[in-house]
Z-matrix of the N, CA and C atoms (Angstrom, degrees):
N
C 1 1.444
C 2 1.529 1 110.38
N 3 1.294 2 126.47 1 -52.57
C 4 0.905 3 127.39 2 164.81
C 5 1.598 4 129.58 3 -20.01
N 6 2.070 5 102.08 4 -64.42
C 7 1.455 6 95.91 5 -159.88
C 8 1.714 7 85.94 6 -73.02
N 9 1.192 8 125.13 7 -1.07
C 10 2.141 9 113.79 8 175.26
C 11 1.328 10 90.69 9 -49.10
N 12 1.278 11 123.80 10 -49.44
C 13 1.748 12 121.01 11 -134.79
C 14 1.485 13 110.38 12 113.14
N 15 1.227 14 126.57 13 8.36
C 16 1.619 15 117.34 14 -163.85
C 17 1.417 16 82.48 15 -133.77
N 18 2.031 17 94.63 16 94.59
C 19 1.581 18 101.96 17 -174.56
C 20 1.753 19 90.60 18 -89.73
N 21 1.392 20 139.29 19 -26.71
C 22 1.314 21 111.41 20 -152.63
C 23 1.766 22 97.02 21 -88.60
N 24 1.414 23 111.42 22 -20.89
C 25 1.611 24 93.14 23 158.17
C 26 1.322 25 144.73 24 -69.35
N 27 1.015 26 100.12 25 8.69
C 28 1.399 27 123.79 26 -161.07
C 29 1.634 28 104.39 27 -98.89
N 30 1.423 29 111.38 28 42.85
C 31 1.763 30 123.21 29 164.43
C 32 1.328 31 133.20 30 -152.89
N 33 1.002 32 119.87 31 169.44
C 34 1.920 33 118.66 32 -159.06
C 35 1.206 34 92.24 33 -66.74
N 36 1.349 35 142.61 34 -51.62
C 37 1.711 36 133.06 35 -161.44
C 38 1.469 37 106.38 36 -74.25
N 39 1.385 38 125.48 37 -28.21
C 40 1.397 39 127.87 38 177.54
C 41 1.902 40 106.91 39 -64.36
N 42 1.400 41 105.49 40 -47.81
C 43 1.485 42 117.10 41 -172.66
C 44 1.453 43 111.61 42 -78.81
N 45 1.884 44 122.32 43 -22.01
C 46 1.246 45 115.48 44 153.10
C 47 1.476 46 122.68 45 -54.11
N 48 1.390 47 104.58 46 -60.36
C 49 1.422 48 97.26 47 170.59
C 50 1.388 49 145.46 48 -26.99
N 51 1.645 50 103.22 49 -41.09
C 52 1.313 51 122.57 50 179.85
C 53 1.317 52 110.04 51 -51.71
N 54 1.877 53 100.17 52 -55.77
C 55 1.578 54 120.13 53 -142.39
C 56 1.647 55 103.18 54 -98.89
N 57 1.353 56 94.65 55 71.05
C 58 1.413 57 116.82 56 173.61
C 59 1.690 58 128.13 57 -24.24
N 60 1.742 59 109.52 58 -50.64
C 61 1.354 60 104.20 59 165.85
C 62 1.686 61 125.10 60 -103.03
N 63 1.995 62 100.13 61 26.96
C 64 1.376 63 80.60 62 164.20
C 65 1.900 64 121.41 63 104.72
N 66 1.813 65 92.68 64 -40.39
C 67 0.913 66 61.51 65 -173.37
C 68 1.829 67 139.10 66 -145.72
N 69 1.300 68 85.78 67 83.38
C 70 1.543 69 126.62 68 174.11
C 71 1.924 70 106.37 69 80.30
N 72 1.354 71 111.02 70 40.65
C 73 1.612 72 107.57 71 -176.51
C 74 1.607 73 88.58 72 -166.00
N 75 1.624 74 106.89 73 160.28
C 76 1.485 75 98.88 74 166.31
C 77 1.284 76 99.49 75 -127.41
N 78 1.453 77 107.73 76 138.17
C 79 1.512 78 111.39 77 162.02
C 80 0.993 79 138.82 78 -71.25
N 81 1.600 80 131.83 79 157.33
C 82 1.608 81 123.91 80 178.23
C 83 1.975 82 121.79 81 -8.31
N 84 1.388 83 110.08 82 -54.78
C 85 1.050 84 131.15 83 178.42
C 86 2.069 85 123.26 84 -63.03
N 87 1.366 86 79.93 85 -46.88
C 88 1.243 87 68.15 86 166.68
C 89 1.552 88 114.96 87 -112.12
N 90 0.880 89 140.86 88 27.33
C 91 2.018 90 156.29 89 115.26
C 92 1.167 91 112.52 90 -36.40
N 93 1.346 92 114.07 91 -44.73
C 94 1.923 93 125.53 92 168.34
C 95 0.949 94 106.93 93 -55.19
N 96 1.581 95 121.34 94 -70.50
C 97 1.266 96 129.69 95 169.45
C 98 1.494 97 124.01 96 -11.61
N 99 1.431 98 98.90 97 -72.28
C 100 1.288 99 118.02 98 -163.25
C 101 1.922 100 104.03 99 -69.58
N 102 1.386 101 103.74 100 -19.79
C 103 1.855 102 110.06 101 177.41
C 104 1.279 103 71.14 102 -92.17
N 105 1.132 104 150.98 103 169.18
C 106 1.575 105 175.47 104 28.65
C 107 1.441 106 89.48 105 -119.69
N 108 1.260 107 126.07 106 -54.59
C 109 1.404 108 106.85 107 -171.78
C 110 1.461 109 123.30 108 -86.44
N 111 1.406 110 120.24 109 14.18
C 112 1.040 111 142.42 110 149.95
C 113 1.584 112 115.72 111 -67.16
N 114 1.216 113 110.04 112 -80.42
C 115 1.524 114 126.67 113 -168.91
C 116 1.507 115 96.71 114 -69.40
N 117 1.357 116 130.69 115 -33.62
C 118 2.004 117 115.55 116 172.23
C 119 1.662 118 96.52 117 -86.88
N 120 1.041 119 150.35 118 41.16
C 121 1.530 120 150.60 119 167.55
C 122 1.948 121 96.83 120 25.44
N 123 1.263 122 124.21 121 50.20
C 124 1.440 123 140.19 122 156.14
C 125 1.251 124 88.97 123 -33.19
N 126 1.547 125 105.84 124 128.53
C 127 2.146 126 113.35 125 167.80
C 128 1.248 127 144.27 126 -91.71
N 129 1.086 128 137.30 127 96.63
C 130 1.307 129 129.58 128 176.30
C 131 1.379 130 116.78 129 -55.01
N 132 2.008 131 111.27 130 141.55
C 133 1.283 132 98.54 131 170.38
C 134 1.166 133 119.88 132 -61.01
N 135 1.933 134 70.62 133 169.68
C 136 1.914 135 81.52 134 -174.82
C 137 1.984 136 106.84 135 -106.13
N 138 1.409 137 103.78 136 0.58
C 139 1.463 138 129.45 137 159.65
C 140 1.633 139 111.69 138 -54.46
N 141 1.729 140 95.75 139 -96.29
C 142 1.289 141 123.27 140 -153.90
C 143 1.859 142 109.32 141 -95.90
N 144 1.707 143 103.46 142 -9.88
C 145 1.233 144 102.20 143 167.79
C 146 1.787 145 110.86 144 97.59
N 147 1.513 146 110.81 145 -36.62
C 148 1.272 147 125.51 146 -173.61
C 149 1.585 148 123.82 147 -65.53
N 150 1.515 149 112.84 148 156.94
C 151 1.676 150 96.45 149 -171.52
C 152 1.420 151 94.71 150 -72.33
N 153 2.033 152 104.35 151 177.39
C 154 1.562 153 89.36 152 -168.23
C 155 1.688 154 82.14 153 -133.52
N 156 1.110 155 122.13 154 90.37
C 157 1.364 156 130.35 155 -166.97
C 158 1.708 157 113.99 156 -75.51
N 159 1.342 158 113.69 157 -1.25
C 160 1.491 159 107.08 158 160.41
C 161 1.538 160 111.79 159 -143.90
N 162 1.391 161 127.39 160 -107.26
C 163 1.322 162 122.58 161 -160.67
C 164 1.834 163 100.89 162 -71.11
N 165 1.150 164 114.83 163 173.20
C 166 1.458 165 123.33 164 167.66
C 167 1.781 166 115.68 165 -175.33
N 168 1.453 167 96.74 166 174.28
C 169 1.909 168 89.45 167 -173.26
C 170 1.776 169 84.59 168 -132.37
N 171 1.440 170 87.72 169 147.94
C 172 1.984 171 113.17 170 -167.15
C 173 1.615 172 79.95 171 -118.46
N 174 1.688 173 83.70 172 147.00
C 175 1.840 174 95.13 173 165.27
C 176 1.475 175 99.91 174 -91.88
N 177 1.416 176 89.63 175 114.20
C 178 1.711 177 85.98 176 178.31
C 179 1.971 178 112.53 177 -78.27
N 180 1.183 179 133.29 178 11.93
C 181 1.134 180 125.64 179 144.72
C 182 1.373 181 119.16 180 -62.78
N 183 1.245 182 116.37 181 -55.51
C 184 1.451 183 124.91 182 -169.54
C 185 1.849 184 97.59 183 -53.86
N 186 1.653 185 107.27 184 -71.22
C 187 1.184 186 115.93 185 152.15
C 188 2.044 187 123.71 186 1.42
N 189 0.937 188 117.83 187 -42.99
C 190 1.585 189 119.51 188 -140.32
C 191 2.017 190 83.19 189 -125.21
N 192 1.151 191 105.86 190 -33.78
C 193 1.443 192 109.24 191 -179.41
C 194 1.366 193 123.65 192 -101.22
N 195 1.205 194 113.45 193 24.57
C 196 1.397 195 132.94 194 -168.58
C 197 1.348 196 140.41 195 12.45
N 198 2.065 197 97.10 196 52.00
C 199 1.214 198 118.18 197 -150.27
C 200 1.686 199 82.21 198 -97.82
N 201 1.255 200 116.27 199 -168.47
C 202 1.853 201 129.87 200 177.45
C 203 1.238 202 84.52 201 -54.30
N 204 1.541 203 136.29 202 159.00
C 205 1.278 204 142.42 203 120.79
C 206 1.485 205 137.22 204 -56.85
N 207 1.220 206 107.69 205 114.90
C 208 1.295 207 104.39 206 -165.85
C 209 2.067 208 99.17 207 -108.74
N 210 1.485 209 103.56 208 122.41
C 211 1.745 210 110.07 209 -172.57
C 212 1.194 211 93.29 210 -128.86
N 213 1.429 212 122.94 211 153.77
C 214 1.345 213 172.57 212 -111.35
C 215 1.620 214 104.50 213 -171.29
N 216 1.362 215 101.08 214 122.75
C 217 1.984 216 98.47 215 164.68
C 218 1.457 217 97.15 216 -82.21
N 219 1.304 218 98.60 217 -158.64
C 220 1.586 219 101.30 218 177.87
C 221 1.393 220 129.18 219 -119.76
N 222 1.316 221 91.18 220 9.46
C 223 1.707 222 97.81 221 173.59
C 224 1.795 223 86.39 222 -100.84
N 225 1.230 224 129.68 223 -55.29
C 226 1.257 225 107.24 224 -163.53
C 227 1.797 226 112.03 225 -67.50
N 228 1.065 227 115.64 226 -8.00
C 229 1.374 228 130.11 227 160.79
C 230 1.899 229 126.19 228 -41.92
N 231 1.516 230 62.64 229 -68.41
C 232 1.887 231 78.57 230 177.59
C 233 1.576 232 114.25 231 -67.03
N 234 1.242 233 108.85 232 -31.56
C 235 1.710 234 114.99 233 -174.13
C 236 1.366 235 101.36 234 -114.40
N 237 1.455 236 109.76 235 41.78
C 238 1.922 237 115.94 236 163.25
C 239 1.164 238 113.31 237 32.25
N 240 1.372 239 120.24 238 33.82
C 241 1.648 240 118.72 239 173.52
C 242 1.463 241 130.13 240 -87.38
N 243 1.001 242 96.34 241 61.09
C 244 1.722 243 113.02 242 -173.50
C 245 1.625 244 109.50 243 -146.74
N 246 1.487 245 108.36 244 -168.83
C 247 1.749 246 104.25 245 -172.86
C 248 1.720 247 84.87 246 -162.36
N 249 1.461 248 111.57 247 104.62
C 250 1.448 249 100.98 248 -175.11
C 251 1.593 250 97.62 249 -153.19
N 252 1.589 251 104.06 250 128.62
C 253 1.674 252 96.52 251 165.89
C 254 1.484 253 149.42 252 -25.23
N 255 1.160 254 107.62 253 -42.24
C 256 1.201 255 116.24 254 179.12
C 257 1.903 256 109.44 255 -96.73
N 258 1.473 257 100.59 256 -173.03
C 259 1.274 258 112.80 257 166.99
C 260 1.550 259 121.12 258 -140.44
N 261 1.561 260 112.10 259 12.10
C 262 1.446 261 106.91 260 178.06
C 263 1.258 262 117.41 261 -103.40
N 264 1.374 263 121.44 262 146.32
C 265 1.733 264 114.75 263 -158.92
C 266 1.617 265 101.59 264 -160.76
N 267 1.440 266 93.03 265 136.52
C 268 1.793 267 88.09 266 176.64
C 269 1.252 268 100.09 267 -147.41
N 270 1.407 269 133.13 268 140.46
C 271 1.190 270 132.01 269 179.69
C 272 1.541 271 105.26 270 -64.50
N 273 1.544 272 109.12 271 155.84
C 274 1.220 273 142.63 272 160.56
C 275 1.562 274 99.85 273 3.33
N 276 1.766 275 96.92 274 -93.59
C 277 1.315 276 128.12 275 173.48
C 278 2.050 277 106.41 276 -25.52
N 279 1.211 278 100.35 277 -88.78
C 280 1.386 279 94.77 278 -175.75
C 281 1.456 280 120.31 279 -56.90
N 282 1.261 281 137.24 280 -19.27
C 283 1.307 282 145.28 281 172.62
C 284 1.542 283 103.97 282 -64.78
N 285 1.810 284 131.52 283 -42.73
C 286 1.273 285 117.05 284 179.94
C 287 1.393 286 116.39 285 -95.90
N 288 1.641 287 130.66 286 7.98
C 289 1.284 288 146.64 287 176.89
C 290 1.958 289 86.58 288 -101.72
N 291 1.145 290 158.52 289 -4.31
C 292 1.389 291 161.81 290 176.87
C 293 1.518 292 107.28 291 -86.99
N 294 1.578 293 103.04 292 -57.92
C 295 1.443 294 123.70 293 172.33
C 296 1.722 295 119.96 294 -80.90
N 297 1.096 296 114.92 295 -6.43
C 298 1.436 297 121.95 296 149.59
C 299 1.446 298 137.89 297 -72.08
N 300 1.773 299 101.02 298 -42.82
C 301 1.125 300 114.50 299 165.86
C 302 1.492 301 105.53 300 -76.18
N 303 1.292 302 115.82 301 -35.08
C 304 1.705 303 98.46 302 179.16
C 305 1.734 304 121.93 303 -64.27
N 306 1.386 305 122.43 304 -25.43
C 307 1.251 306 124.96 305 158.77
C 308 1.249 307 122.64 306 -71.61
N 309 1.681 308 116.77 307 -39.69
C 310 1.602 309 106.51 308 -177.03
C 311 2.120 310 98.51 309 -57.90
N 312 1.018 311 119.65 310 -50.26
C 313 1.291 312 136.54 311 -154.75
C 314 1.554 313 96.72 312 -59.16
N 315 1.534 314 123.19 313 -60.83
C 316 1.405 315 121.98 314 165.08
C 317 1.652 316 120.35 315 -36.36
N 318 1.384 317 94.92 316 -37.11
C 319 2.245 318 99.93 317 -159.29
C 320 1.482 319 79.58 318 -74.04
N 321 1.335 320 116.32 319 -29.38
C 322 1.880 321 104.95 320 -140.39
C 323 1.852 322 80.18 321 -68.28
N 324 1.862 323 104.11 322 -53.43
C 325 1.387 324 115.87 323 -165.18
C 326 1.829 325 113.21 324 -37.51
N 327 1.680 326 105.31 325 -35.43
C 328 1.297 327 112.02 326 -156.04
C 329 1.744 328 106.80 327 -81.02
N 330 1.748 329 93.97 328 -28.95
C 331 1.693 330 100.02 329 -179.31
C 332 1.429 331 120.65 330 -123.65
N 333 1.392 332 93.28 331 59.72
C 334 1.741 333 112.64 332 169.31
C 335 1.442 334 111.86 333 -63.48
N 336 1.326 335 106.66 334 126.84
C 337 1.499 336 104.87 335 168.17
C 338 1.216 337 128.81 336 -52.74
N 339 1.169 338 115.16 337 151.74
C 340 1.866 339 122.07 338 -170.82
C 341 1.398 340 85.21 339 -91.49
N 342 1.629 341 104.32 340 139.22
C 343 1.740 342 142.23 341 167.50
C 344 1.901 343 105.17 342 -76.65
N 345 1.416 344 95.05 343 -29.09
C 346 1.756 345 106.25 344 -178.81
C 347 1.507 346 107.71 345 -70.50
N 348 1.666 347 96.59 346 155.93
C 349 1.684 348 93.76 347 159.15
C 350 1.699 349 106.33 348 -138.39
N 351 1.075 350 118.25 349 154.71
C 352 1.269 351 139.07 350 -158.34
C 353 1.182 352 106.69 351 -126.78
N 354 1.817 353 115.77 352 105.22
C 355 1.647 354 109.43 353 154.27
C 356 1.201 355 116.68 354 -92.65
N 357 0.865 356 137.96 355 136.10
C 358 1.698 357 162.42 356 152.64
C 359 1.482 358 118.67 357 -74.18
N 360 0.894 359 126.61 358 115.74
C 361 1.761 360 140.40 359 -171.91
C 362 2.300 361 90.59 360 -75.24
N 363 0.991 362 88.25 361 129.52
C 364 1.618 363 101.21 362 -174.47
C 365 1.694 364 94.03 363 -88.87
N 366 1.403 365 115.45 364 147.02
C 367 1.690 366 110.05 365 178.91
C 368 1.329 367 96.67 366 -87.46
N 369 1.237 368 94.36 367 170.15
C 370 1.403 369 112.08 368 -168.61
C 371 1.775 370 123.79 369 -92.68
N 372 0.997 371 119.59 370 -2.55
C 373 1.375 372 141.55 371 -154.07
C 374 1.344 373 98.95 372 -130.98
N 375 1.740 374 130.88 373 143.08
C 376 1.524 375 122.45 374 163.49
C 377 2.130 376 113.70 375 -81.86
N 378 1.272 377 110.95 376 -3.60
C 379 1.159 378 86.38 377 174.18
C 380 1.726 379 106.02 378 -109.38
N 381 1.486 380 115.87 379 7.35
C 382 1.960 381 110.97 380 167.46
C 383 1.562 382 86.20 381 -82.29
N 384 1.673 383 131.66 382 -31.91
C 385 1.573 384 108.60 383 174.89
C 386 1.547 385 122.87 384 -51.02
N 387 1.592 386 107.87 385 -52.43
C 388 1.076 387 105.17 386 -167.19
C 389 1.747 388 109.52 387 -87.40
N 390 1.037 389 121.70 388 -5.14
C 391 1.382 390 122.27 389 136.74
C 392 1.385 391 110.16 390 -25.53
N 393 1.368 392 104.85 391 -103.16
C 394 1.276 393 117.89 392 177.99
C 395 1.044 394 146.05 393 -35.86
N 396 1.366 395 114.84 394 -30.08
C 397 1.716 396 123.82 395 142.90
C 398 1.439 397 116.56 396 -51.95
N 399 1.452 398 128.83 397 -58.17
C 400 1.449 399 138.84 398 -176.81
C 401 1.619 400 97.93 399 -45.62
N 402 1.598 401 116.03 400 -39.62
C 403 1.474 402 112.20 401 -162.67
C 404 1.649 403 88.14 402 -76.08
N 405 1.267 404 125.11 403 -79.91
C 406 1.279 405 109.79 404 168.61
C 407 1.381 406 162.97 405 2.21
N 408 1.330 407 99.16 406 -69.19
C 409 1.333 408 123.68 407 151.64
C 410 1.771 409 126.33 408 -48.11
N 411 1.773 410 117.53 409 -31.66
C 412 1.012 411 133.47 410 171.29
C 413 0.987 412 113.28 411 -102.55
N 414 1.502 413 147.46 412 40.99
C 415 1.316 414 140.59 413 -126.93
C 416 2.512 415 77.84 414 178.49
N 417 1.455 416 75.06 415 -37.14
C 418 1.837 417 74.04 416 -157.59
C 419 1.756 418 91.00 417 -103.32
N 420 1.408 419 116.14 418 -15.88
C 421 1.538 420 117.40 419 173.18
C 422 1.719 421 94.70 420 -71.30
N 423 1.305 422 123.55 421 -73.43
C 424 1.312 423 132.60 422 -157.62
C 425 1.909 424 91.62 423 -51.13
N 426 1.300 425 125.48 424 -52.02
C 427 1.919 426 111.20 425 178.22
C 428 1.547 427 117.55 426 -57.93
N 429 1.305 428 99.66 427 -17.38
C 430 1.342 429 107.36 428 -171.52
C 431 1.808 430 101.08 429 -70.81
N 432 1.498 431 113.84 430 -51.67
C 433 1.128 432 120.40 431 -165.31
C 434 1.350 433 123.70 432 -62.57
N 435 1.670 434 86.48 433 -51.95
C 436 2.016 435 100.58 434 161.43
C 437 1.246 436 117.38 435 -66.33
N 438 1.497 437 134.74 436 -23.41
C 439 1.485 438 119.65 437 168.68
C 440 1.993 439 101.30 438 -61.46
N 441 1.230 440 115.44 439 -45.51
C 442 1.913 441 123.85 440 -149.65
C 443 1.489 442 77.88 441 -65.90
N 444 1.746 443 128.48 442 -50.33
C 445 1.428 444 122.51 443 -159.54
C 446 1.303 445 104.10 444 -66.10
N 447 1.656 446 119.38 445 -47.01
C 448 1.469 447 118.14 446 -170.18
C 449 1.839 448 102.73 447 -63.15
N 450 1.278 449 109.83 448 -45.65
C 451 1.521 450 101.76 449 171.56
C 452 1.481 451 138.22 450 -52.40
N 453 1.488 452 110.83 451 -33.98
C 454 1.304 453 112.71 452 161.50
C 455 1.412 454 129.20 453 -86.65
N 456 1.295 455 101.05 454 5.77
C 457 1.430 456 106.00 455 -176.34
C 458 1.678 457 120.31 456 -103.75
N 459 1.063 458 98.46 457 -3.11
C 460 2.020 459 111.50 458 -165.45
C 461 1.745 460 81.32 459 -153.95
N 462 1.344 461 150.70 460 -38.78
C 463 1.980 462 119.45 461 168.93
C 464 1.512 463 120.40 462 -78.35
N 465 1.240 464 124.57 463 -34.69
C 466 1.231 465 144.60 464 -140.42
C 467 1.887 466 92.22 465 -111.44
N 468 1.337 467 112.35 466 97.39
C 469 1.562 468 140.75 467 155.65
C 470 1.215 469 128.04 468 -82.30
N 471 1.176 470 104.97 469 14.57
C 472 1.897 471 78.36 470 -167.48
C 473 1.086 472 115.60 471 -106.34
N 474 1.666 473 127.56 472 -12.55
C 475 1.150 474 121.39 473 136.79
C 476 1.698 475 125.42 474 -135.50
């Protein structure tokens, strides 16, 4: 692990963790394991050093300034066992419900309803209608696709 670059995995209590039954190898499963928390950058404290395999608190300065992230488990949390510039911190949980609302709030900003109204001359013929639906209709498939791509491409972390 080490020569990867992934010095804090790189110790017997990290690789116990992994090796679920113990005993001294990891299987397929927990190899997975160990790629998920690879490829989602899962945090070690920034306290006690240890992985932090469920809840945790982010400095949301660091956070907001898109400096390294620096996280906290939650025992060294509660008993201030760390040494870190700042002092603002929000767990996990509330930190990606913050940044949710900050995107819903932007989309809402970006797709305000129009105050205008628009008549449109209807064609005169049923197949310039169904023309014009077909153009439509493919017009609202193709936004559809680039919104799902832009969405999985900038929400969707996990690998």
């Amino acid at each position: 692990m080490r020569e990867e670059g992934h010095i804090k995995m790189s110790n017997r209590h990290f690789f116990e963790e992994l090796d679920i039954d113990g005993n001294g190898t990891l299987e397929f499963m927990e190899v997975m394991a160990l790629y998920y928390i690879i490829k989602s950058g899962r945090p070690f404290c920034g306290g006690c050093d240890k992985f932090i395999p469920g809840m945790y608190f982010t400095c949301s300065k660091c956070f907001e300034n898109g400096k390294p992230l620096f996280c906290v488990c939650s025992e060294c949390f509660k008993d201030e066992l760390y040494v870190h510039e700042h002092d603002q911190f929000l767990d996990n949980y509330a930190l990606l419900e913050a940044k949710r609302l900050q995107v819903v709030a932007t989309y809402s900003e970006q797709h305000k309803a129009s105050s205008s109204v628009t008549i449109t001359e209807l064609p005169t013929s049923p197949t310039d209608a169904v023309k014009g639906w077909d153009i439509a209709f493919k017009a609202f498939e193709a936004a559809v696709i680039a919104a799902v791509n832009t969405a999985a491409g900038t929400l969707c972390t996990i690998m």
